[in-house]
C-alpha positions as CSV (number, residue, x, y, z in Angstrom):
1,X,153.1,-149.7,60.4
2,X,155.9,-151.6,61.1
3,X,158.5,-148.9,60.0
4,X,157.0,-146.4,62.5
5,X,156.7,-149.6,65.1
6,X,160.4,-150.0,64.4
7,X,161.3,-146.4,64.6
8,X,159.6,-146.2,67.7
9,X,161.7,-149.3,69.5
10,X,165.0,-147.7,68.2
11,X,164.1,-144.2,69.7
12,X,163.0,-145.5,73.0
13,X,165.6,-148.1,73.0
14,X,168.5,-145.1,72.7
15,X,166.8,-142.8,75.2
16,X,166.9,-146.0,77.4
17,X,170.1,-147.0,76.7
18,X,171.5,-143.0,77.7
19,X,169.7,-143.3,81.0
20,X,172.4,-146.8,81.7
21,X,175.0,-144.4,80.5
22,X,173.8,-140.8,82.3
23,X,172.8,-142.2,85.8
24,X,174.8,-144.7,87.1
25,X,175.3,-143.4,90.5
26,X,171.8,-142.9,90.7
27,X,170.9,-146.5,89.7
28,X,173.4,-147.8,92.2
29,X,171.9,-145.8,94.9
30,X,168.3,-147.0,93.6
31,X,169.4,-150.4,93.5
32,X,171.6,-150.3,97.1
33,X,167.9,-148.9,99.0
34,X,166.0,-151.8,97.7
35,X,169.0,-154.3,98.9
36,X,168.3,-153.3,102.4
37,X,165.3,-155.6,103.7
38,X,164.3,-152.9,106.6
39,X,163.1,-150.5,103.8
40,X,159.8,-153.1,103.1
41,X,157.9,-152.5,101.7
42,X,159.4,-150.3,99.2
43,X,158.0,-148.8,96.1
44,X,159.9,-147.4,93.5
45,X,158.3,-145.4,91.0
46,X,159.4,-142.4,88.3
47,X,157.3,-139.1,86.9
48,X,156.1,-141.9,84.1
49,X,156.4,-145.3,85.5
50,X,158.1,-147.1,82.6
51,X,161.2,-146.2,81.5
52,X,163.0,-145.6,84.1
53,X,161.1,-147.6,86.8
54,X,161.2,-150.2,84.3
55,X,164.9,-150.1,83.9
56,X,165.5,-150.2,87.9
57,X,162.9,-153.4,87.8
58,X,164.9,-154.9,84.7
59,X,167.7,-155.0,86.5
60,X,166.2,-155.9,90.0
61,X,165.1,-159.0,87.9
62,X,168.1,-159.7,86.2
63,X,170.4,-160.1,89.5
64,X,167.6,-162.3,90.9
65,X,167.9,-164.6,87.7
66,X,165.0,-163.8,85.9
67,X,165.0,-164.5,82.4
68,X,165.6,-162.0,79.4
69,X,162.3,-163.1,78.2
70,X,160.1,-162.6,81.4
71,X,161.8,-159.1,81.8
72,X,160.7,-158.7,78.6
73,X,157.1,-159.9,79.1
74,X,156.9,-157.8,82.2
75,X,158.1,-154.9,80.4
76,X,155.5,-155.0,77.7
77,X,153.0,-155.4,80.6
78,X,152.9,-151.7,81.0
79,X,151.2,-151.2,77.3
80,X,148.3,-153.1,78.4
81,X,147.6,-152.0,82.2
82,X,148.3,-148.1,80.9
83,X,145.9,-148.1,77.8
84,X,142.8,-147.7,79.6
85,X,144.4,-144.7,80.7
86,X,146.7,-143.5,78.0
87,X,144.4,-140.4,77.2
88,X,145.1,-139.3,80.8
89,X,148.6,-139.5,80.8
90,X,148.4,-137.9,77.4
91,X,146.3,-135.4,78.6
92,X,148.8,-134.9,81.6
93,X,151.9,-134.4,79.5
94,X,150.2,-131.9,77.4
95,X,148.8,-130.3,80.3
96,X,152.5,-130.2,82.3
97,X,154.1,-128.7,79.0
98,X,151.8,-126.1,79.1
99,X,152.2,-125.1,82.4
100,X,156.5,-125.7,82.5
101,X,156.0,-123.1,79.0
102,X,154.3,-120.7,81.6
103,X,156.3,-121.0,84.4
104,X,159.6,-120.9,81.5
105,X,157.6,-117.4,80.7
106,X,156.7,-116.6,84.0
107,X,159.4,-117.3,86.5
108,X,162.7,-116.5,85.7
109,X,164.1,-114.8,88.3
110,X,167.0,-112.7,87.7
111,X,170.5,-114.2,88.6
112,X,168.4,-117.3,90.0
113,X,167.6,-120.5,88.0
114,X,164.3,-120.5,85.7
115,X,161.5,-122.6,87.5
116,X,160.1,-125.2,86.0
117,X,157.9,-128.7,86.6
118,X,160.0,-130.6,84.7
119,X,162.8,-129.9,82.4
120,X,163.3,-133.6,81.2
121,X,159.6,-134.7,81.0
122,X,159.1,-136.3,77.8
123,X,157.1,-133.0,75.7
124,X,159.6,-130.4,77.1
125,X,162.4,-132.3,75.2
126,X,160.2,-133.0,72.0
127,X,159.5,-136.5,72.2
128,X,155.6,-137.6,70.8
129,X,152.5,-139.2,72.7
130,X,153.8,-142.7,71.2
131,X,156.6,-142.2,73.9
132,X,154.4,-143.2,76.5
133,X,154.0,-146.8,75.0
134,X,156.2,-149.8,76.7
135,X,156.9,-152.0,73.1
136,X,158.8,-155.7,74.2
137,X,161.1,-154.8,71.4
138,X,162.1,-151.6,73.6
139,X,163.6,-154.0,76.6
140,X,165.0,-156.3,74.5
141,X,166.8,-154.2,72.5
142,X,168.0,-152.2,75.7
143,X,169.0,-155.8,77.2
144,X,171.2,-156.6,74.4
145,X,172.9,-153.2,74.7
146,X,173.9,-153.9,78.0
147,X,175.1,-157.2,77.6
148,X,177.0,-156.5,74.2
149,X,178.6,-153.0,75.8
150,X,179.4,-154.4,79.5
151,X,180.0,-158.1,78.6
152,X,176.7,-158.9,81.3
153,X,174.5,-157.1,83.8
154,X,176.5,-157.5,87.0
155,X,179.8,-156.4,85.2
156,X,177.5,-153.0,84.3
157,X,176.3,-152.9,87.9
158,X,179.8,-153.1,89.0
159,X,179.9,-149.8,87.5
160,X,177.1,-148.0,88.9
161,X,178.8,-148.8,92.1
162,X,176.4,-152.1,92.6
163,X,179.1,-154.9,93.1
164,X,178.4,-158.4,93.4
165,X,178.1,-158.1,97.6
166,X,175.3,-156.2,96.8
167,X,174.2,-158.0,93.9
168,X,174.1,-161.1,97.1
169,X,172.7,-159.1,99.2
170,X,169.8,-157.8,96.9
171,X,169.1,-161.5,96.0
172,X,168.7,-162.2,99.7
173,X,166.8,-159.4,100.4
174,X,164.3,-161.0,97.7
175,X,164.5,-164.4,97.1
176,X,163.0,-166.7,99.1
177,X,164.6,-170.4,99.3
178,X,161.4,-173.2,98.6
179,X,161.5,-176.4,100.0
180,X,161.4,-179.4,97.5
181,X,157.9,-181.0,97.1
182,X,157.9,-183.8,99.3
């Protein structure tokens, strides 16, 4: 329904929208390692593959000019190629949860910290199945956050420790001059 579809963008716009706010050291550092052309080929990838690999490509795009709408597109890309395998993943979640629930049960260790698979995957912090979908109104929504709260990407960038030397560099790195048809 388009309540729940609407419901769904806004949650996974907001978690999204933390992950600009909680990490940007990290995305710097992210973003820094792909600037340097002796790390190719490079792969960058999270525990999911959307969200927050989706975020780093977002913004790789966005300093090499793509537009808002082919971030977008590329975004939503994810729904499709993960469908054919979304009982996996869903399988895999439930599967992790069950096992970081053991291991919470299992392996505390006195005076040591609790072991555990992982303490932010998207079922040990109560988040649905429908978490695992990649909605275009998700990145769009996120986009326009970061534009209306930083003014544009590179001043949010400038942030994260990304400034625009590195923006040139990235672009560089990953942009290829063509010649004109002749």
């Amino acid at each position: 329904s388009l309540s729940l579809s609407l419901s769904l963008s806004l949650s996974l716009s907001l978690s999204l929208s933390s992950f600009f706010l909680s990490f940007e050291q990290e995305i710097g550092t992210s973003l820094k390692v792909i600037s340097y052309r002796k790390n190719y080929p490079i792969m960058f990838y999270c525990q999911h593959g959307k969200d927050r690999t989706g975020m780093i490509a977002a913004l790789v795009m966005a300093v090499c000019g793509v537009d808002d709408k082919d971030i977008i597109r590329e975004y939503a890309k994810s729904e499709v190629h993960l469908s054919p395998i979304f009982h996996l993943v869903q399988r895999y979640l439930t599967l992790l949860h069950a096992a970081n629930l053991f291991l919470l049960q299992t392996t505390t260790i006195p005076g040591e910290l609790t072991f555990s698979v992982c303490d932010s995957d998207m079922q040990s912090v109560g988040l649905d199945k429908d978490f695992c979908r990649t909605p275009a109104a998700v990145m769009e929504t996120t986009l326009t956050y970061l534009k209306e709260k930083y003014g544009s990407y590179s001043n949010y960038l400038e942030i994260c420790g990304f400034g625009l030397q590195w923006q040139e560099q990235m672009r560089r790195a990953l942009l290829v001059e063509v010649p004109p048809r002749k």
